[in-house]
C-alpha positions as CSV (number, residue, x, y, z in Angstrom):
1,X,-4.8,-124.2,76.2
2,X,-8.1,-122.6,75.7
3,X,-7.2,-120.2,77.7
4,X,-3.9,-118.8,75.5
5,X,-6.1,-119.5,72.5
6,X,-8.7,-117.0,74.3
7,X,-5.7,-114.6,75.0
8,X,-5.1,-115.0,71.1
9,X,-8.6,-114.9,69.8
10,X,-8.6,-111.2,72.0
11,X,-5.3,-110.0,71.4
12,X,-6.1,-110.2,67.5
13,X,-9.6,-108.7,67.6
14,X,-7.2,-105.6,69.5
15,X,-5.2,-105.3,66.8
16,X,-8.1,-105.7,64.0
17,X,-10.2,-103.2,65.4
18,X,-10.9,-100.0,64.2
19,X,-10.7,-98.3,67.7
20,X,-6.9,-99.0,67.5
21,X,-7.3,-97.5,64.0
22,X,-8.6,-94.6,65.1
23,X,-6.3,-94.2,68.2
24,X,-3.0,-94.4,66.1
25,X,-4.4,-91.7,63.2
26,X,-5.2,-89.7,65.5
27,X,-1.8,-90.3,67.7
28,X,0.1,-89.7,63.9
29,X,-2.1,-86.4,63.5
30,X,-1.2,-84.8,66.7
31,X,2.9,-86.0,66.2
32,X,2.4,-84.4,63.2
33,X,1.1,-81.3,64.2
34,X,3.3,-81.1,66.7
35,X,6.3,-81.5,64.3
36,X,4.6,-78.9,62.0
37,X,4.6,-76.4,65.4
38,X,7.9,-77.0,66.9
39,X,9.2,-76.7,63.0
40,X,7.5,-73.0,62.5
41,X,8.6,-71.8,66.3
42,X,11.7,-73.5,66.6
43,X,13.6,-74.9,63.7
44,X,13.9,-78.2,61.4
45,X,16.3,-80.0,63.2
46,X,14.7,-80.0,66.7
47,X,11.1,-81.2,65.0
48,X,12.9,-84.0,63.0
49,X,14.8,-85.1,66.5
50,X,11.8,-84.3,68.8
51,X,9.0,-85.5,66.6
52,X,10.0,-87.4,63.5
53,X,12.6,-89.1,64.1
54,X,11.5,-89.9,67.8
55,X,10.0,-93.7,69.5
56,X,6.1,-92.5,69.0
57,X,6.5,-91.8,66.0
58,X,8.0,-94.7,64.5
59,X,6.0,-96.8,67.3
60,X,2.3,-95.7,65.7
61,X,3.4,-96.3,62.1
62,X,4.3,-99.7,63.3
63,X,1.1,-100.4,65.2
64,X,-0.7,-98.5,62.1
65,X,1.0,-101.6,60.0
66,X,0.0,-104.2,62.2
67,X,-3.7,-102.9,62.4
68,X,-3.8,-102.9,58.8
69,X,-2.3,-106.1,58.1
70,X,-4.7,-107.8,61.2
71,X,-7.8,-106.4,59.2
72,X,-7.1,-107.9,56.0
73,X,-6.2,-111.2,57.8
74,X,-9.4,-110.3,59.6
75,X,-11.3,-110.6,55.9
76,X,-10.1,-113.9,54.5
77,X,-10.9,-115.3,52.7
78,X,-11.6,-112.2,50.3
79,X,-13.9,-111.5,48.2
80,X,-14.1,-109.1,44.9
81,X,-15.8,-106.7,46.7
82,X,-12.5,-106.3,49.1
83,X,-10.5,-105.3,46.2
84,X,-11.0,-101.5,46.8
85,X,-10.1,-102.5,50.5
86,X,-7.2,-104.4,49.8
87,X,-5.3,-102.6,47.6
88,X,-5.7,-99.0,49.9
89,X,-4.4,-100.9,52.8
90,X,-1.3,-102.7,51.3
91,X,-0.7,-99.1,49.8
92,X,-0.8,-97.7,52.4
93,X,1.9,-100.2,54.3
94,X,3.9,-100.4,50.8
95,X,4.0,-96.0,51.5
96,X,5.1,-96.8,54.8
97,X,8.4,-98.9,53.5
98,X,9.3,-97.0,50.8
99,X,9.4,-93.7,53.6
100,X,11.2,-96.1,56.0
101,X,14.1,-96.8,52.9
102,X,14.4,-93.1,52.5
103,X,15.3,-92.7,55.8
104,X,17.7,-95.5,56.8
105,X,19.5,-94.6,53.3
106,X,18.5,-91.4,51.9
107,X,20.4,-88.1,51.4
108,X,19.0,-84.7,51.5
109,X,22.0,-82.4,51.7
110,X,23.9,-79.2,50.1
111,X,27.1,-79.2,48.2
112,X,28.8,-76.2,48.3
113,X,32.1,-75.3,46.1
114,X,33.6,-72.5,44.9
115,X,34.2,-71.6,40.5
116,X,36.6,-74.3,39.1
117,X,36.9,-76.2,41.9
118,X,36.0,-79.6,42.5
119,X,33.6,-81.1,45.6
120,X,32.5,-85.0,46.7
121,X,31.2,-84.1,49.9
122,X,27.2,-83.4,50.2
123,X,26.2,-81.5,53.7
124,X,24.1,-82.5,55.9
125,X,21.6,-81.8,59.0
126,X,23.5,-84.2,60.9
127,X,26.1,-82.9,63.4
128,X,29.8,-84.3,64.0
129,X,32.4,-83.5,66.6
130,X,35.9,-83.8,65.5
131,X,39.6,-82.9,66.6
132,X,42.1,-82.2,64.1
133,X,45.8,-81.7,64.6
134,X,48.8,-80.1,62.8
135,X,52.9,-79.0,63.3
136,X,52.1,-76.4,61.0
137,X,49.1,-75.0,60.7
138,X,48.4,-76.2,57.2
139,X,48.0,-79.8,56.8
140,X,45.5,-81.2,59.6
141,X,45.1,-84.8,60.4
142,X,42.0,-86.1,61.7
143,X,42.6,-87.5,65.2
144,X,38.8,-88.0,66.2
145,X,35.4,-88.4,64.4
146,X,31.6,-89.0,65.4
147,X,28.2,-88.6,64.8
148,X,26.6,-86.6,67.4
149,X,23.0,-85.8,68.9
150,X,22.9,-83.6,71.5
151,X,19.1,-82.8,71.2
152,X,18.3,-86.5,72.1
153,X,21.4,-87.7,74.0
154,X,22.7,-84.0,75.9
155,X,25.9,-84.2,77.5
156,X,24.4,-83.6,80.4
157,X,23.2,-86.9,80.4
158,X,25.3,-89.2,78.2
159,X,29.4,-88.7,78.6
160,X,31.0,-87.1,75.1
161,X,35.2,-87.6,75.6
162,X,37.9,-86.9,73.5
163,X,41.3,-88.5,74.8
164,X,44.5,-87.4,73.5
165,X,47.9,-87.5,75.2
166,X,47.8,-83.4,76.5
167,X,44.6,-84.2,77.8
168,X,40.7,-84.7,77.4
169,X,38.3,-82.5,75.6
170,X,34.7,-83.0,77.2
171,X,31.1,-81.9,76.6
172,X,29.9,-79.8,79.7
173,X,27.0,-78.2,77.8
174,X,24.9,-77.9,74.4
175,X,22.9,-75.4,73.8
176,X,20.8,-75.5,70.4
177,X,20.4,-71.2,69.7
178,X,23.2,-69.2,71.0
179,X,24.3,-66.1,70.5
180,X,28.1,-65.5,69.7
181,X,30.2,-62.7,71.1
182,X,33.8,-62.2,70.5
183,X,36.1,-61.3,72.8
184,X,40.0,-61.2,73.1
185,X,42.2,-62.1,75.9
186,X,46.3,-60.8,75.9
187,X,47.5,-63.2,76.3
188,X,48.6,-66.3,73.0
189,X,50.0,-66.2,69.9
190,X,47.7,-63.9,68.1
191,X,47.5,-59.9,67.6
192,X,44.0,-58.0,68.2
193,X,43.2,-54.4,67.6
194,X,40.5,-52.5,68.5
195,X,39.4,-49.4,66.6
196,X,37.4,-46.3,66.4
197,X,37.7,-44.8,63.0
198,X,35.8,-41.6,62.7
199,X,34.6,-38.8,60.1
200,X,32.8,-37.0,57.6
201,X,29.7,-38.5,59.4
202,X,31.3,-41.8,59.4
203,X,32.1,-43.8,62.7
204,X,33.3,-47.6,62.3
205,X,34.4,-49.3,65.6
206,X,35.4,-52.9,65.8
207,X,38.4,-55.6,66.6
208,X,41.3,-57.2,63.9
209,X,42.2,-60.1,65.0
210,X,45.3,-62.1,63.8
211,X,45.9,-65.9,64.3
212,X,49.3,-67.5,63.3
213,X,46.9,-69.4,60.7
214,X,46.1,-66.3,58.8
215,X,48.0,-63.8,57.0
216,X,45.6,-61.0,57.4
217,X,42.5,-59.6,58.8
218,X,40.5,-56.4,57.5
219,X,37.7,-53.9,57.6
220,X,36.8,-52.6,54.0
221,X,34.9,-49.9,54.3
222,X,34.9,-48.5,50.8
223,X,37.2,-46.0,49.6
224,X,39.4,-46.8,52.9
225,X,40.7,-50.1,54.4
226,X,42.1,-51.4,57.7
227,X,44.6,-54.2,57.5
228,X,46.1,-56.2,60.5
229,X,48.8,-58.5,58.4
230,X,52.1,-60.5,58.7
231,X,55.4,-58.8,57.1
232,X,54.6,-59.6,53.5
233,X,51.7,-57.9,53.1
234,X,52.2,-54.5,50.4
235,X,49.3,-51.4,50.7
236,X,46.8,-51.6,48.0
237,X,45.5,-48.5,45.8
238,X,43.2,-47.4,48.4
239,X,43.5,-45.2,51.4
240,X,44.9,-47.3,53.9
241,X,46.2,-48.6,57.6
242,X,48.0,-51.3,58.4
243,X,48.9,-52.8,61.3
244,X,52.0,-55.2,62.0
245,X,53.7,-56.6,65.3
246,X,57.4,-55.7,65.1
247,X,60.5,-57.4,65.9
248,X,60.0,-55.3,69.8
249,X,57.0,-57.4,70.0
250,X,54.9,-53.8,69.7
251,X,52.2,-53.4,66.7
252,X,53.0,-50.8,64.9
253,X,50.7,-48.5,62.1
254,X,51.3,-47.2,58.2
255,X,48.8,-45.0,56.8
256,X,48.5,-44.8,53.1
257,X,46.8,-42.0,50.5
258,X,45.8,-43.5,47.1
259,X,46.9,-40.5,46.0
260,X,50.4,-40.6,47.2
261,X,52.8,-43.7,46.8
262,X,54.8,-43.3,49.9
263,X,53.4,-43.7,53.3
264,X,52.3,-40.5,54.9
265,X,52.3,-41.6,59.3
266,X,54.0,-44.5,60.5
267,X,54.2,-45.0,64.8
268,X,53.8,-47.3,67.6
269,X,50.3,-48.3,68.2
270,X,49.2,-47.2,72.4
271,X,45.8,-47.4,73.8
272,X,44.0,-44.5,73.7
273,X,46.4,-42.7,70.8
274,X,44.6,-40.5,68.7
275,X,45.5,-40.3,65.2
276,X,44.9,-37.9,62.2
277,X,44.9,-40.0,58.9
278,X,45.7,-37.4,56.9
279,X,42.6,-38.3,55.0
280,X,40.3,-35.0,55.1
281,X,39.2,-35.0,58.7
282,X,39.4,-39.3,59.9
283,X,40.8,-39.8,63.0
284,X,41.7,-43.0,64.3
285,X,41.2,-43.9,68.1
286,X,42.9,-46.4,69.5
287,X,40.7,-48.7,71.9
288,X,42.9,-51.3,72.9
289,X,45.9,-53.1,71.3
290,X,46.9,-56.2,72.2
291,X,50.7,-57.7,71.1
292,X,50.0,-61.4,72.5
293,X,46.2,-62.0,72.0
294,X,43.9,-64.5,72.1
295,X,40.4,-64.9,70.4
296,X,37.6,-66.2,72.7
297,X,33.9,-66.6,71.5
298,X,31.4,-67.2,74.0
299,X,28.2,-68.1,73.8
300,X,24.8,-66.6,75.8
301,X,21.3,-69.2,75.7
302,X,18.9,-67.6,73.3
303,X,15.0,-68.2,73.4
304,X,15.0,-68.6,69.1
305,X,16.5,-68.9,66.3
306,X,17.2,-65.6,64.2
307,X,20.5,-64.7,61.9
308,X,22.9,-64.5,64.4
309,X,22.2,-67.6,66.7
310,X,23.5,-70.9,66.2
311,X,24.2,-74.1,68.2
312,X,27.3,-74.2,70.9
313,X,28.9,-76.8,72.9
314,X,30.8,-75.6,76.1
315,X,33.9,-77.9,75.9
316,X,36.4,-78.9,79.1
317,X,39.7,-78.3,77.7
318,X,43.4,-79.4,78.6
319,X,43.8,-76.3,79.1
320,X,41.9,-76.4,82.0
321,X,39.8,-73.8,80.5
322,X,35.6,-74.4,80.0
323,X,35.5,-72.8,75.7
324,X,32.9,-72.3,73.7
325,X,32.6,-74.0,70.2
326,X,29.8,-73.1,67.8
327,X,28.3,-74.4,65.1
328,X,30.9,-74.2,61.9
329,X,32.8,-72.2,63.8
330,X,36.2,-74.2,65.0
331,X,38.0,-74.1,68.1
332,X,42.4,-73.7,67.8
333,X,44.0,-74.4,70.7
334,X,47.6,-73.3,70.4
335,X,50.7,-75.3,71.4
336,X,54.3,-74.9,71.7
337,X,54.8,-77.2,68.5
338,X,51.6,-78.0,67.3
339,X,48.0,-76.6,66.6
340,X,44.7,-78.7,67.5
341,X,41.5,-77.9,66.3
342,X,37.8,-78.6,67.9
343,X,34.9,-78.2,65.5
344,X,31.7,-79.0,65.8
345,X,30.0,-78.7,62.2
346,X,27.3,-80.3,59.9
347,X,28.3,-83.8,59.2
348,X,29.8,-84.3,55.6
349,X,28.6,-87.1,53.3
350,X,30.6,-88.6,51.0
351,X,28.9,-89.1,47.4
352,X,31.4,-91.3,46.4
353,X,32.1,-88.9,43.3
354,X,33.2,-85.5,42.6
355,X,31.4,-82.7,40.4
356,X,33.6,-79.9,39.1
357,X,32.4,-76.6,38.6
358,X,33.5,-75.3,35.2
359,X,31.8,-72.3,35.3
360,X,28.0,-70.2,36.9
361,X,26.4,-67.8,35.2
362,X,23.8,-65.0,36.4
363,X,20.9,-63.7,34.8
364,X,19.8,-60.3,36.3
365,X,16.8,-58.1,36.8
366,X,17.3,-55.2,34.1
367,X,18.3,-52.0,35.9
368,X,18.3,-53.7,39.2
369,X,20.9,-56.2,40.9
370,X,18.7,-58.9,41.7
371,X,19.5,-62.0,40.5
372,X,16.0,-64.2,38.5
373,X,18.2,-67.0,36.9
374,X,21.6,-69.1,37.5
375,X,22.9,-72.3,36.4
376,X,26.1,-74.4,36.9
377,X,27.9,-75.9,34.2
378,X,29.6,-78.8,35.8
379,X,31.8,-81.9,34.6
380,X,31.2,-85.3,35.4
381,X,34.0,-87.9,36.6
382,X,33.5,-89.3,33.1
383,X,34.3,-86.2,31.5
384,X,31.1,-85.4,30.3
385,X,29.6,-81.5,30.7
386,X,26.0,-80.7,32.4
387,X,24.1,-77.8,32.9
388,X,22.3,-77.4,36.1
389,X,20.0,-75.0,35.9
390,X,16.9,-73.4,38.9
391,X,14.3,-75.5,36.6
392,X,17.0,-78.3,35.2
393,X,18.5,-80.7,37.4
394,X,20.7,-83.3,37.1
395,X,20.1,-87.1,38.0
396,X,23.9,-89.1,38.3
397,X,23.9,-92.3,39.6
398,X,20.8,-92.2,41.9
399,X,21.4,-89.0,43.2
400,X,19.7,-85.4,42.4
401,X,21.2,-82.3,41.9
402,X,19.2,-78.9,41.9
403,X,20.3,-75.0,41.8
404,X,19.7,-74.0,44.7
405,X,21.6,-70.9,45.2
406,X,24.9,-69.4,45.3
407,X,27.9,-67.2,47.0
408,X,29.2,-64.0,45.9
409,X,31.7,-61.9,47.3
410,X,31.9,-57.6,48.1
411,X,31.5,-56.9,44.7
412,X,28.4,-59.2,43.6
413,X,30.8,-61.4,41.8
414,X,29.5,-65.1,41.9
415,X,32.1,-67.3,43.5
416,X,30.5,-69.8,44.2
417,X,27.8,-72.3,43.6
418,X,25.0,-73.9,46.1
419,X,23.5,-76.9,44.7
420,X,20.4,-79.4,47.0
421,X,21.5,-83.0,47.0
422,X,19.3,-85.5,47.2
423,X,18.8,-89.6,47.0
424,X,15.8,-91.3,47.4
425,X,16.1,-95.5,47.4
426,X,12.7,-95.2,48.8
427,X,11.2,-93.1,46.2
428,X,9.7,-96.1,43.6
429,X,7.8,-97.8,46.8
430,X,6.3,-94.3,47.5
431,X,5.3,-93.8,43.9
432,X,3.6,-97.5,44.1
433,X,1.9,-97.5,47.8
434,X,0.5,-94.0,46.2
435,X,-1.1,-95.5,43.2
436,X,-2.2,-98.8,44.9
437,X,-4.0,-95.7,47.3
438,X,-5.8,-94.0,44.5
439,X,-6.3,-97.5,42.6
440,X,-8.1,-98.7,45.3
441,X,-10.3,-95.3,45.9
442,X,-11.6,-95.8,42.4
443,X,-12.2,-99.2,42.3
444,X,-14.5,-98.5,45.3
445,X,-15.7,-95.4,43.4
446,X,-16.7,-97.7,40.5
447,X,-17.8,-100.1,42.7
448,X,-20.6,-97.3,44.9
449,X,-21.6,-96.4,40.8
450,X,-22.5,-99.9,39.7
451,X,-24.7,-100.2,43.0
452,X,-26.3,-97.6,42.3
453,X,-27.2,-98.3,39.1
454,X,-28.3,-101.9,39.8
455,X,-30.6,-100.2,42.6
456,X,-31.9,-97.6,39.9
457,X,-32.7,-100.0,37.5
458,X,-34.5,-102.9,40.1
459,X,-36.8,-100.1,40.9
């Protein structure tokens, strides 16, 4: 017995003692810079899965809770003098809390949606992999959803399945910065050009691509357009080709003048044609033409982020097939009667109410573009109309909205509106462990005057 109440008597001076302080500030001070290093080389999300959100670091804020609470236990009973001690370490612990209920039920997000439409659904930095299917690719249904980490669980390691009855989709590989690159196969149910439009010091090469999904793809480039299009699709104003697969299962062309209503070329598209436009001196090459395409993105590793990386999962199909998906950008696999679709995006959080956007507004630079104000006017489910503007948020039922930034299209029309979401239970304990902090510092600070004073006037 005296033994196990020795154990006790040592295991409590441990926890009490200000080495162990002084081990887990410093532990938290190298997490943190650590979190602050990977966040500046890397990105956000690795630091908050590597660092913040990882065992040490919720491990030393416990142990830092324990120490504290073993010290004031230490102290009893207390005495006036402790005040100043007391109330910095139960702020500190009360801190602690109120950043533990910001995490476990918290929202930091963004909502995106577009001029008169309406939006519930708050994005966020967690990722979800989901398969959605459809008979005619319109109306999807969701077949399979989850919450995903690849950073801390890779596939690699821990098995990520989607059943269905064609087959299995599985995770082979995840890799956090990719770099995209398009390329087309012919063979599916899509059409793909590839082009080499050239004069008057202008040279534009690139691909169309055509899904059943879509009812056109173009290249604006100005005063001239390319358009690969179903059958319904009627020339614009502009000087213009367009591209359609015919009834011979061949892609033909129509070349347009603005100036001229009727169309001046029409043909069968062959690689390596040559074409005049009949628009001063453009020429359009011909670099490949596929009938029967197929689009197919792949991915390479990339040491960093920059603009054009993003994350990738490479994805066993029932296809047999190993195909990329990236990061908001969705993988269709084409059936004979039906469509599925993979996508791996940013997880979506329901707010459990809908803002409409009435209406965004623009304040520009004078004599320059650049936009130094905007603000959404936005209606509440009760009817009721708020402003939102880049110094003016708005507070609805626990959660924040703030202008963030928006959308606009070719023309530097705003269509639509970016707004930062956020909800913070936690946010009152923080407030108080904060002033129970500063409290305390200044009782102590009153506390270090009055001793002096007493020691000024005994001498």
């Amino acid at each position: 017995m005296k033994k196990l109440v020795s154990a006790l008597e040592s295991l409590f001076d441990f926890f009490s003692s200000i080495k162990l302080a002084v081990i887990v500030i410093l532990g938290i001070t190298i997490l943190s810079v650590t979190g602050t290093l990977v966040e500046t080389y890397y990105d956000r999300y690795l630091a908050q899965k590597w660092v913040y959100d990882g065992f040490w670091m919720y491990f030393l804020m416990a142990l830092l809770c324990v120490n504290l609470t073993a010290v004031m236990v230490d102290r009893w009973p207390w005495k006036k003098r402790h005040t100043s001690f007391i109330l910095a370490h139960i702020g500190i612990m009360v801190l602690i809390f109120g950043s533990l209920l910001t995490r476990i039920g918290g929202l930091d997000g963004v909502l995106v949606f577009e001029i008169g439409g309406s939006e519930r659904y708050a994005e966020i930095s967690e990722r979800e992999l989901a398969l959605y299917g459809s008979l005619d690719g319109e109306n999807y249904t969701a077949l399979h959803r989850e919450r995903t980490d690849f950073v801390s669980k890779p596939p690699e390691t821990y098995r990520y399945v989607i059943t269905t009855p064609e087959g299995s989709y599985r995770v082979k590989k995840y890799v956090h910065f990719a770099l995209p690159k398009e390329e087309y196969e012919p063979t599916g149910s899509g059409v793909a050009v590839r082009f080499l439009l050239s004069g008057m010091n202008v040279q534009e090469t690139g691909w169309l691509y055509l899904d059943p999904s879509k009812k056109k793809d173009e290249v604006d480039l100005g005063p001239a357009r390319l358009v690969l299009s179903g059958e319904n699709y009627k020339p614009t104003s502009k000087f213009e080709i367009i591209f359609k697969k015919n009834k011979n299962q061949k892609v033909g062309y129509e070349i347009y003048s603005k100036s001229k209503p009727e169309t001046l070329k029409t043909g069968v598209l062959t690689k390596g044609d040559l074409i005049t436009t009949g628009w001063m001196d453009f020429k359009l090459r011909v670099l490949e033409v596929y009938p029967q395409a197929r689009e197919v993105i792949k991915y390479t590793e990339h040491g960093g982020e920059n603009k054009f990386t993003r994350s990738a999962l490479l994805v066993e199909t029932p296809l047999n097939k190993d195909l990329w998906v990236g990061l908001g950008q969705p993988l269709k696999l084409f059936q004979k009667d039906y469509v599925n679709i993979l996508s791996f995006a940013k997880e979506k959080k329901d707010l459990g109410f809908a803002l409409k956007l009435l209406s965004f507004k623009v304040g520009r630079y004078q004599g320059i573009n650049q936009a130094k104000s905007y603000e959404s006017q936005v209606q509440l489910p009760e009817g009721d109309i708020k402003t939102i503007a880049m110094n003016e948020p708005l507070h609805y039922k626990g959660v924040s909205f703030y202008q963030s930034s928006f959308i606009e299209d070719e023309s530097g029309k705003p269509t639509h509106s970016v707004l930062t979401v956020n909800k913070d239970p936690g946010r009152f304990f923080k407030y108080l462990g904060s002033f129970l902090i500063c409290l305390g510092v200044l009782f102590l600070f009153l506390r270090s005057k009055k001793k002096k004073r007493k020691k000024v006037n005994h001498v």
